[in-house]
Every structure is written in C-alpha cells, then in structure tokens.
ZAMARGU-4260 file (C-alpha; in steps of 0.2 Angstrom, whole numbers, plus 5000, padded with zeros to 4 digits):
<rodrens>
0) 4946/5147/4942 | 4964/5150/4945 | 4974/5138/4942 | 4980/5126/4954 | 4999/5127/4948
5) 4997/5146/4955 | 4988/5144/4972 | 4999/5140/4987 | 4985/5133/4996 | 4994/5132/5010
10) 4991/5152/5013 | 4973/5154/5009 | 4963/5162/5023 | 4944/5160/5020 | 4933/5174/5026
15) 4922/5171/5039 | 4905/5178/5035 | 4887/5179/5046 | 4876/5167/5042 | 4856/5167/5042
20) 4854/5159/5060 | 4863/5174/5067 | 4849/5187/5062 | 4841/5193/5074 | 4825/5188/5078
25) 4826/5174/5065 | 4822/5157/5072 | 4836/5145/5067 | 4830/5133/5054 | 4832/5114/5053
30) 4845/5108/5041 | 4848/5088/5035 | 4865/5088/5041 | 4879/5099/5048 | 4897/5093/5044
35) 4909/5098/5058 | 4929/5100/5050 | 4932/5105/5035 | 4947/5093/5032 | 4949/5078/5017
40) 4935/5066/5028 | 4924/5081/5031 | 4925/5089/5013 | 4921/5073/5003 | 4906/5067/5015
45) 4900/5086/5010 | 4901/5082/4992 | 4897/5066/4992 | 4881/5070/5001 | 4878/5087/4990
50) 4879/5076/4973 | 4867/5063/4980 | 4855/5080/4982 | 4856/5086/5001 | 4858/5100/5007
55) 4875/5103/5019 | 4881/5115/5030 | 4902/5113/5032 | 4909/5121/5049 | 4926/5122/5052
60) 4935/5132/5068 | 4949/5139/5056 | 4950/5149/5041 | 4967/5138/5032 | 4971/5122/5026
65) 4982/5111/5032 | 5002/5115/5031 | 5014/5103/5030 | 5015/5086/5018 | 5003/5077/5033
70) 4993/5064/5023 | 5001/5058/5010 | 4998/5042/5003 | 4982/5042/4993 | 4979/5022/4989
75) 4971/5016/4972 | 4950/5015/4981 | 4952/5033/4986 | 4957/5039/4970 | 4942/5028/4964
80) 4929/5037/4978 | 4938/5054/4971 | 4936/5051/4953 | 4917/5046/4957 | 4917/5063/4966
85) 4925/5073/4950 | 4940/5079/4957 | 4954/5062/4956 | 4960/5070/4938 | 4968/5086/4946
90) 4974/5074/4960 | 4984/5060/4950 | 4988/5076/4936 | 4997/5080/4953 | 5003/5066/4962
95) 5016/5055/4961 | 5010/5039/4956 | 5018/5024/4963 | 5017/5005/4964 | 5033/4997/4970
100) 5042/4999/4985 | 5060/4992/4990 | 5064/4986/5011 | 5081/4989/5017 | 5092/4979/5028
105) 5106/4991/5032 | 5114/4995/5015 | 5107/4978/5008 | 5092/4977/4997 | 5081/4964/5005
110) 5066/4961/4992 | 5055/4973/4980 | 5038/4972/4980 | 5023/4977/4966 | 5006/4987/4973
115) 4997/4983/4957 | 5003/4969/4945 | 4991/4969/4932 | 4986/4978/4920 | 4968/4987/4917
120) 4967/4999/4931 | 4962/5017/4929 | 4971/5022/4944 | 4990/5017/4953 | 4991/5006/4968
125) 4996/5026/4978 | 4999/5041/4973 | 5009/5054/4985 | 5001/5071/4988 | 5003/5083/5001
130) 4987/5083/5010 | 4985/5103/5009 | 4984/5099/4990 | 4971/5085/4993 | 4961/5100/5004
135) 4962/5111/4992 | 4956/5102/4978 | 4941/5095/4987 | 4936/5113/4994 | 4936/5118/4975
140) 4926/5105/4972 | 4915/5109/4986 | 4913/5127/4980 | 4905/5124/4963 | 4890/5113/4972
145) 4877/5126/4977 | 4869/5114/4990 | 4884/5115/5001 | 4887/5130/5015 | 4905/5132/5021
150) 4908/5143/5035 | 4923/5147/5044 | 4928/5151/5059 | 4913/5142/5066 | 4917/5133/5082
155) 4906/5121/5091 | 4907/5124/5107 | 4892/5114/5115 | 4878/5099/5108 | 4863/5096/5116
160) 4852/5082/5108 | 4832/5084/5104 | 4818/5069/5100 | 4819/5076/5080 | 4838/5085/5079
165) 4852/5091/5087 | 4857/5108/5091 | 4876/5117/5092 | 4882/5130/5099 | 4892/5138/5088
170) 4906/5153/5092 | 4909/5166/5078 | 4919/5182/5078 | 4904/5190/5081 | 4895/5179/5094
175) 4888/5162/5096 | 4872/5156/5087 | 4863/5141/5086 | 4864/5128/5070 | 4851/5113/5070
180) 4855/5098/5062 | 4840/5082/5057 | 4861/5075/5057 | 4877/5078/5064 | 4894/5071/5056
185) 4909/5075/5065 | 4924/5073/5057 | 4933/5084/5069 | 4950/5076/5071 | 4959/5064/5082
190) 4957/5078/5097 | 4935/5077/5091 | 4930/5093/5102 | 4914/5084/5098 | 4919/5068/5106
195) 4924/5077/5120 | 4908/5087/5123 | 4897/5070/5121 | 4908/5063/5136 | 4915/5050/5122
200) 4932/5041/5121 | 4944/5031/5110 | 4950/5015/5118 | 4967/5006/5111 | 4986/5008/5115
205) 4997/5021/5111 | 5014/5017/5107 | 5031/5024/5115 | 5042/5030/5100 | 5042/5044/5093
210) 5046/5049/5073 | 5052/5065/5065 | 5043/5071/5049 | 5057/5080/5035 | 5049/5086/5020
215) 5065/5088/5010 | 5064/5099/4994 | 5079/5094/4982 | 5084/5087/4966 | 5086/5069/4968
220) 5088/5051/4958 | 5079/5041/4968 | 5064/5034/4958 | 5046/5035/4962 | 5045/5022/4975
225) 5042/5018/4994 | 5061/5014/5000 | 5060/5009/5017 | 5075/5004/5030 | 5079/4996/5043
230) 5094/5000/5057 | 5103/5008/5042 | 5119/5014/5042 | 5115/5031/5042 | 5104/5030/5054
235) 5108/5014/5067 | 5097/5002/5075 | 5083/5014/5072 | 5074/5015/5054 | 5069/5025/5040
240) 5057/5028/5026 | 5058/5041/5009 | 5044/5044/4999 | 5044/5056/4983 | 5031/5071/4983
245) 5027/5085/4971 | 5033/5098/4966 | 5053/5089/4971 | 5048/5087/4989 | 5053/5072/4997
250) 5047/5066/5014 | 5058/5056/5024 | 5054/5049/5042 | 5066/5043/5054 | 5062/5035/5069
255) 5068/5044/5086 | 5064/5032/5099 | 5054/5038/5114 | 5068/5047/5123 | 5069/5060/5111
260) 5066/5078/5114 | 5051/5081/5103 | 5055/5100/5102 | 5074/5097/5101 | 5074/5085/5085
265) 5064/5096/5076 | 5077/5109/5076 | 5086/5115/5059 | 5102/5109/5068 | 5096/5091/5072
270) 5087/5087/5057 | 5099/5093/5043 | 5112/5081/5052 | 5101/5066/5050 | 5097/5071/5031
275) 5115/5073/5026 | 5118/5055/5034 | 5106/5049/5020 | 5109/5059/5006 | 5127/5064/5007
280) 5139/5079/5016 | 5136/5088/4997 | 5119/5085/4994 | 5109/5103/4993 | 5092/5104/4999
285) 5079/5115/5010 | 5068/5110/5023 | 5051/5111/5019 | 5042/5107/5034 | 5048/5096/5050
290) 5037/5089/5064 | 5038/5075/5078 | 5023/5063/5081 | 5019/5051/5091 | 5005/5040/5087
295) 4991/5026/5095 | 4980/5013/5088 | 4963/5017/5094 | 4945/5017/5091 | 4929/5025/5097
300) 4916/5011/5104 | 4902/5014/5094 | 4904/5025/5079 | 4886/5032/5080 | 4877/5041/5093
305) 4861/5044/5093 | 4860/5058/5075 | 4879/5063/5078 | 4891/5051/5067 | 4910/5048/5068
310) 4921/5046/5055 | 4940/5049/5051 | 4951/5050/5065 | 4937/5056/5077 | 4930/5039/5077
315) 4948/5029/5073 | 4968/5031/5076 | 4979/5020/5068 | 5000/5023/5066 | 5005/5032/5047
320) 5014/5013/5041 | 5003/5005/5029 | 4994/5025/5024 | 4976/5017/5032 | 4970/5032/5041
325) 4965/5045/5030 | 4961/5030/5016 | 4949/5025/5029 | 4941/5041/5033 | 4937/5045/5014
330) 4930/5028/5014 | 4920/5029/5030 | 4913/5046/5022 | 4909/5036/5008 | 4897/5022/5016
335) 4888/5038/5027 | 4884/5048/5015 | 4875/5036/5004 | 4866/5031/5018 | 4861/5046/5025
340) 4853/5052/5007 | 4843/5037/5009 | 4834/5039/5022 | 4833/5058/5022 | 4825/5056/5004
345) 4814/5046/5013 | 4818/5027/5002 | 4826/5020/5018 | 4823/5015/5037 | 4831/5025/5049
350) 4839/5007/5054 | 4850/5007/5038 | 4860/5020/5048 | 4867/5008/5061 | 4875/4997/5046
355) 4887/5014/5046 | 4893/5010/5061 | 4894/4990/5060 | 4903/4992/5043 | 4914/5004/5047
360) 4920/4999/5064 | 4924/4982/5057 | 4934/4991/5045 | 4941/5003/5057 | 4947/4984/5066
365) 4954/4976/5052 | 4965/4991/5050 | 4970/4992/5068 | 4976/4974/5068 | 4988/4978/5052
370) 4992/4995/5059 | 4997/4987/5075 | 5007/4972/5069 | 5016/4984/5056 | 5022/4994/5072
375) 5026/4979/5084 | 5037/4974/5069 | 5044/4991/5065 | 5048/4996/5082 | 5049/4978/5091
380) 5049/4981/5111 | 5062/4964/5117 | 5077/4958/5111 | 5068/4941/5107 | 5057/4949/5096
385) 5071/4959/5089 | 5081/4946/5084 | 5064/4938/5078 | 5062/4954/5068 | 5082/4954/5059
390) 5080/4934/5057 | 5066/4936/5042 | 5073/4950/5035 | 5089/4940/5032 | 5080/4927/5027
395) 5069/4937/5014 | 5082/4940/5001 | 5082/4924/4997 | 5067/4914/5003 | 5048/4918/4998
400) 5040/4914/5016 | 5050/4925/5023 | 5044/4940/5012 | 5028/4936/5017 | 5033/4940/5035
405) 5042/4956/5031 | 5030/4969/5038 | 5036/4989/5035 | 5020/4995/5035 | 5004/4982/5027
410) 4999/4996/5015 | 4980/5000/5013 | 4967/4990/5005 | 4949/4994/5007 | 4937/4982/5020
415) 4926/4965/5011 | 4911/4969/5022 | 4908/4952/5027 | 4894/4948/5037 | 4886/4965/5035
420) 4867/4964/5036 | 4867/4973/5019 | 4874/4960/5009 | 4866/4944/5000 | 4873/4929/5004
425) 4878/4918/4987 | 4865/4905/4979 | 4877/4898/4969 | 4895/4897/4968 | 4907/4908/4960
430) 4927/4913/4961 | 4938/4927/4963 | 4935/4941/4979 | 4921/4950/4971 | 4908/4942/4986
435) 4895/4953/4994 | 4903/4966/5003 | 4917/4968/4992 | 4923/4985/4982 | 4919/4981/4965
440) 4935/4980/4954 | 4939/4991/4940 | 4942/4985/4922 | 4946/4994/4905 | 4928/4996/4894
445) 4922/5003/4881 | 4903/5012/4877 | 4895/5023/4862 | 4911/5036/4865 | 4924/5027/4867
450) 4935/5020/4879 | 4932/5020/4899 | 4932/5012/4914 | 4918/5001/4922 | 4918/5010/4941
455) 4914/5027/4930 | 4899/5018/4923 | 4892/5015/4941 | 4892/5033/4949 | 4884/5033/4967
460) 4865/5024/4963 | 4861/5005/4963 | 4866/4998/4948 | 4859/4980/4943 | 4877/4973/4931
465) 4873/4961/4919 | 4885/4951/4909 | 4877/4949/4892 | 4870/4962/4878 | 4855/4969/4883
470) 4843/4962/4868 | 4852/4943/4872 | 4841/4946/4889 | 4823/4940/4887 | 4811/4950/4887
475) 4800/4946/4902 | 4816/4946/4912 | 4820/4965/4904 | 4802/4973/4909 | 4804/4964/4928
480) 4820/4974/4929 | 4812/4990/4919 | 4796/4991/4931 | 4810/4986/4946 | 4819/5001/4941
485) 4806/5012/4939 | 4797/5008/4958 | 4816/5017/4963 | 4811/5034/4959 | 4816/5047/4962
490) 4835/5039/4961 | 4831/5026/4950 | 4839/5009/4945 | 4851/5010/4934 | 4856/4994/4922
495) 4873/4992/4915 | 4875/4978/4900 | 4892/4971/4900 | 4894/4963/4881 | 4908/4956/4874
500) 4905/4965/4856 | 4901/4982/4853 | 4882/4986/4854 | 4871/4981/4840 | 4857/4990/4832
505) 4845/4980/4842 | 4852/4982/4861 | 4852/5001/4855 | 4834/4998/4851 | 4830/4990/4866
510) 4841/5002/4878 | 4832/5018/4870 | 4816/5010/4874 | 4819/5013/4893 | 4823/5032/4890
515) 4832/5044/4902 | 4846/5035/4901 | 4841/5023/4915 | 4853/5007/4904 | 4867/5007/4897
520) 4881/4995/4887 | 4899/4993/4886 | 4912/4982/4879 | 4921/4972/4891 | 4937/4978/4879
525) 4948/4967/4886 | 4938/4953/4894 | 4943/4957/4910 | 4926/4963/4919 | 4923/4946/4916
530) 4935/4937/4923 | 4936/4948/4937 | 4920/4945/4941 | 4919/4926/4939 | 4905/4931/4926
535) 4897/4921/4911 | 4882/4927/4899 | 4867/4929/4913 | 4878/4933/4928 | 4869/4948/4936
540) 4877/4961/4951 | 4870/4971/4962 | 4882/4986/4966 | 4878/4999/4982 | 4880/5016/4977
545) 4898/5014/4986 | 4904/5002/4974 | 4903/4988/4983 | 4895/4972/4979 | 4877/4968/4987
550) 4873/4954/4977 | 4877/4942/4965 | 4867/4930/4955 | 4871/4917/4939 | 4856/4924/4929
555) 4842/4936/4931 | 4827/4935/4942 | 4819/4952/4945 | 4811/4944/4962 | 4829/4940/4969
560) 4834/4957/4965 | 4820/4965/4972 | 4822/4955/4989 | 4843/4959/4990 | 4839/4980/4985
565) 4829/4980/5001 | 4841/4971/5013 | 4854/4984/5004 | 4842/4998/5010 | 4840/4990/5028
570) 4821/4983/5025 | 4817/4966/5029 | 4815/4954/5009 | 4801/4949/5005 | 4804/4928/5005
575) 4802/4925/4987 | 4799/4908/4980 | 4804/4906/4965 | 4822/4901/4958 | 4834/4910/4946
580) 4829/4912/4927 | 4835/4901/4916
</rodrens>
C-alpha cells in the first residue's frame, strides 16, 4: 500500500465499475445490508459490520472524498471505536493531539481548561484531523475486508419497501439497476436523499448566524490547543476560535453574523483581512480552503423505519461547538452494527433493533441540549442575555462558579444509556460512572506480551470482566461461566481475568483448559481498572460488544449473567432465584 504521507486523498477518483445486479437477465440477489454514503459514519458501520462477519454493500453517489478540513475534532471514544476497528494508530500517528484549551475575553485570558487530567488513557481527550484524512483511512481499511462491496457512483434514486427487504433503485453511468437489502442504513448526509424519498423530516431550530471556515496553512507558535475568543479585538463583538491541524494547517472560524453575504466573505479579499487581524500585517500564510456555514439543531423523530436506519447527520444536526456531530455518528454506527450482526446471525430478536433507535435518539437529545446551550451562549440573541453572557466571563478569571458557566462549545463526551431496556439494573451498590449503560473506561494493563490496554482486550463480543485471577475463582463458578460461554456459539463468550499480579502457573493451567482462546488475564498494572471500576476480588462485568456496561455484579453467579446477556440481546430473562455467589 502506499503510503499515507504520499496520497493526497483529497484528489482520488474511484472508478465506478458494473456490478452483478446489472447483468442481464440476472435476478438481483438479496444482500444483509446495503450502506447508503460512503462518508466517516457510513465507512465505519461498513467495517464494523464486515469484522462482526456480514456481508456489506457500500454505495456512495460520488467517486472523492471529502475536500476541505470539515470534521475535525476526533474525541478520545472515537478514537477508542477506531482503534477497535484497526485503523486509530494511522489516525493519532496523524493527528494532533490535544487536551487543553484557553477562552478568551478580548485580549484577556479568562480561564484554561484540561480534557483529560489523568493519567492511564491510551488515547487524548481529541485529536485534530482533517476529515478527508479520516475518509481515507477508513476506505483503506474498508478495502482490505473481503466481505465489503464499495461502489461508486451509485445513486439511490427511489425505495420501495417489501414484507422480507427493501429494494433501491439505483442510477449508474450505465443505467439504473435494482440492489435488495434484508437492511438498509442510510448515512447519507444532513440533505439524506433517503430521508427525502421516505417522505421523512428532521424537526428542531436552525440558528441565524452565519460562520466563515479558514483553513490557514503557516508557521505558527501557537501550541496545540483549542483557543477560543470572545468579541476580540481583532474581531469586535463577534467571536473566534483557532485550532492546529496537520500538516501546519490551522482552521480558524470567525463568526459573521446573519447579515453576511455568504458568497462575499468567502472571497480571498475578505478573508485574508480578517486573518491578518489575528495573526499580524506580516504574518505569511495560504489559504487552504474557505467556506460559510450555517447551521441547526435538529433531529429525525424516530431513527428507524421499518429495515431502513438513520444514523450520522441524516438522523441528527447539531452546531460544530462542542465537536458532537461526527463523534455521534461514529458512535451511532457503532450500537447498529453490533446489533444488526445479531439478529442477522440469527442469536437475536428482531426487537433488539428498536433499542437502536431508543439509544441513539436519547443520545442524539442529550447532545442537542449541549449543542444548543453552547450556541445560545456563543451567539446570545438580547442585550440581557448578552450582558448575562460578558458578566461570567468576567467573573471566570477569578471565581470557580463562574467557569462552570463559561460555555464555548461543551465538548464531546459519549451518552450513559440510562434507562435503556438493555441494561441491568444494580443489585448491590457500587461508585464511580461505570453503571449500565456507560462506555467502559480505559486503563493501562498488562497480559502474556506485555503492556496494553483493557478496551483492546474487549474487541466487539460480550465479554464477562472479572476482578480476581482466574484459578482464585471457584471452580463450580468457572464451569457455569465455561458452559455459559460455550451456549454463545458461534460468537462465543469471552472472559477477561483482571489480577492484581502477573498470572501464575495455575491460572495458565486453568485458562488453557478452556482452549480457543475464549479467557484471558491481565495485570491491572497500575491498579487502576480497579478503581475505575469500583472493583474488589469477585466483582464481575458484563460489557456489550460496543464497550459499554450491561451489567455489573459484586461476585459471580453464572444464572445472573445468563438472565442480564439476554436482556442485552433483547430477550425477555429468565427470573432466576438464586442470590450472588459468595
């Protein structure tokens, strides 16, 4: 493969080929699922889907990539979903990694802040890549997987929906043919053709402002950090943000206000003005790419539709402060696609589908409320609320509460599922934010060949986490959760020992004893899966093949997990009556 420091990805054209359905005379053959839009939400649901073994076909109206820096703000659980996916490494290699940021009153530092305090994270709070980059990676990554079918220069053009799939109409260069689908996922944009055709809409607000784009490519001091301002100096009564990209391209966006001639600003002789006020009369740079955007907070109702599934900006809009919309897309790919292996390899309900939807559109809420409130405070629409606005940030440099307040942008965090009909509810107490519901937490550990991290020892199965060394378990307790396991097949469950010391000769014995590596061990090298976890010896997990918790338990009781994996796979539990193991 070429190397990615050669390939401006930016340039590729992909060529369109026939496929199979347009033989003719062929009849047109039922696939699991077709992907509509080749962009970062439909690439990963592609090869997310393609490593849990189905079959994909990926159609995408273009033959590029993006242009432009668009999405760039790639928070700490993408990079998480990414690295689970094999591609985050060329990513971050990439990237520039950040954790603080600095907010601005005029010319006056008003606080800093830290994305990521602690120690023991694989990953950074964000990294900043241009999303063409992003595309390009994940299409390379999509390429090596033989189960997935890209085509370009496919468009839908009509849906029509049977009892056992749906069919598209599909324009090529050489005519239209028809793809079947058990599943549709559309991840077709904020425009969704596909919404559009279903006679669908997105309901919310769209706000009157308007913000000018500059990727700036120069040499600069300015460190690795979000800088954000408001009514600088160099841009009164309006405000700015800079953030550092590869390859010494830095995006800055100014706010316009809605008056603005959206085709005017983004001319060479209005932008390179407004730079120059930042960065100085002498400052040398180029201008890399320029745009205008408006932008809404809205949602789609219902996220599913019968076999056709929204995700990314077809199912959800919010504003770019606080980097929430292509973070949510990856992770609304990421609760589909598990889902969808389940119950097309036959070990699920059809009903475990609709928790896509009631996940996700709780998520896609909780990010339109901080999307929205970073906006009403960024752009505030009365003079009360103005004043309201310059009050804290005066306040902030030197009062805590009024930090707290300070909102350029509440920068994204993944969802706690709460309430979902997946999770498990707590039958004793524990601490800390790993609940049902929640992303499990990364920590530094260590197994047979050295040193690693506990979210790469999960991958995307159902992993039962136990806090103690595997021969510490009892062994009635460890042939419950082998002969659990085993009933799991063909995507068995996996058990992960989490041990304070490095494995012994007797948990290799007993881990060996279960063959095909169905358990493992690792160290908890620094102590802090545990604490993160609110664990003791006999605290058990169970994790979602998303990473998220399911259920948690203070000791092992194979019944209890038996009951809480089939409430994870949408199947009424089985009541059982007996307590927790000792």
């Amino acid at each position: 493969m070429t190397s990615s420091q050669n390939i401006d990805y930016q340039q590729l054209r992909f060529t369109y080929r026939p496929c199979p359905e347009q033989t003719p005379g062929m009849a047109a053959p039922l696939h699991p699922v077709v992907v509509v839009g080749a962009g970062p939400v439909g690439l990963t649901t592609a090869i997310d889907l393609a490593r849990q073994g189905i079959a994909v076909v990926l159609v995408d109206d273009d033959d590029t990539l993006s242009t432009g820096s668009r999405a760039i703000c790639f928070a700490k659980r993408t990079l998480d979903i990414f690295d689970r996916l094999g591609c985050a490494d060329r990513m971050v290699d990439k990237g520039v990694g950040w954790n603080r940021g600095k907010v601005f009153l005029r010319d006056q530092a008003v606080y800093e802040f830290d994305l990521l305090p602690e120690e023991g994270h694989a990953r950074p709070a964000f990294i900043n890549l241009q999303q063409y980059y992003v595309e390009g990676y994940l299409l390379e990554q999509a390429q090596s997987l033989p189960n997935i079918e890209i085509r370009w220069k496919n468009k839908v053009s009509v849906i029509t929906h049977h009892a056992d799939h749906d069919a598209l109409l599909v324009d090529t260069p050489d005519g239209p043919y028809t793809l079947k689908a058990r599943y549709v996922v559309a991840a077709d944009g904020s425009r969704s053709p596909l919404r559009r055709m279903m006679g669908l809409e997105s309901q919310g607000h769209t706000f009157r402002d308007r913000f000018l784009i500059a990727d700036v490519k120069m040499d600069a001091p300015f460190p690795a950090e979000r800088w954000f301002w408001f009514d600088p100096p160099f841009h009164p009564n309006q405000s700015v943000l800079l953030h550092r990209q590869p390859d010494n391209v830095w995006r800055i966006d100014f706010q316009l206000g809605w008056d603005a001639d959206p085709v005017l600003e983004k001319t060479p002789e209005r932008v390179i003005p407004r730079v120059q006020a930042l960065l100085g009369k002498e400052a040398q740079f180029s201008l890399e790419w320029v745009s205008v955007y408006t932008f809404s907070c809205v949602r789609m109702e219902r996220f599913r539709h019968g076999r056709v599934f929204f995700v990314g900006d077809a199912a959800h809009c919010v504003s770019p402060f606080g980097a929430r919309g292509a973070n949510s897309g990856i992770q609304d790919a990421e609760n589909l696609a598990w889902k969808l292996a389940s119950v097309l390899q036959g070990k699920a309900p059809e009903g475990l589908l609709d928790t896509y939807a009631s996940e996700r559109e709780y998520a896609a809420d909780e990010n339109l409320l901080n999307s929205t409130r970073s906006t009403d405070f960024i752009t505030p629409k009365s003079r009360v609320s103005r004043q309201f606005r310059d009050a804290v940030l005066e306040l902030a440099r030197e009062h805590g509460f009024a930090r707290r307040l300070v909102n350029s942008g509440r920068l994204s965090l993944p969802a706690t599922l709460h309430g979902s009909a997946l999770n498990t509810e707590d039958r004793e107490s524990f601490a800390g934010q790993m609940c049902p519901g929640a992303p499990c937490v990364d920590a530094p550990v260590a197994d047979a060949a050295g040193a690693t991290w506990l979210l790469r020892q999960l991958g995307d199965r159902f992993v039962v986490m136990v806090f103690g060394a595997a021969a510490a378990l009892p062994q009635q307790q460890f042939s419950a959760l082998l002969e659990l396991g085993q009933r799991m097949l063909p995507r068995p469950l996996h058990l992960l020992f989490i041990s304070d010391a490095p494995a012994t000769a007797q948990d290799t014995e007993r881990l060996a004893s279960i063959g095909g590596g169905l358990a493992t061990q690792v160290q908890d090298s620094a102590g802090l899966a545990e604490q993160r976890h609110d664990a003791r010896p006999g605290s058990c997990y169970l994790i979602r093949p998303d990473q998220h918790v399911s259920a948690r338990w203070r000791s092992v009781d194979a019944g209890l997990i038996a009951d809480a994996l089939r409430r994870a796979h949408g199947q009424e539990p089985v009541l059982q009556p007996q307590r927790n193991a000792a």
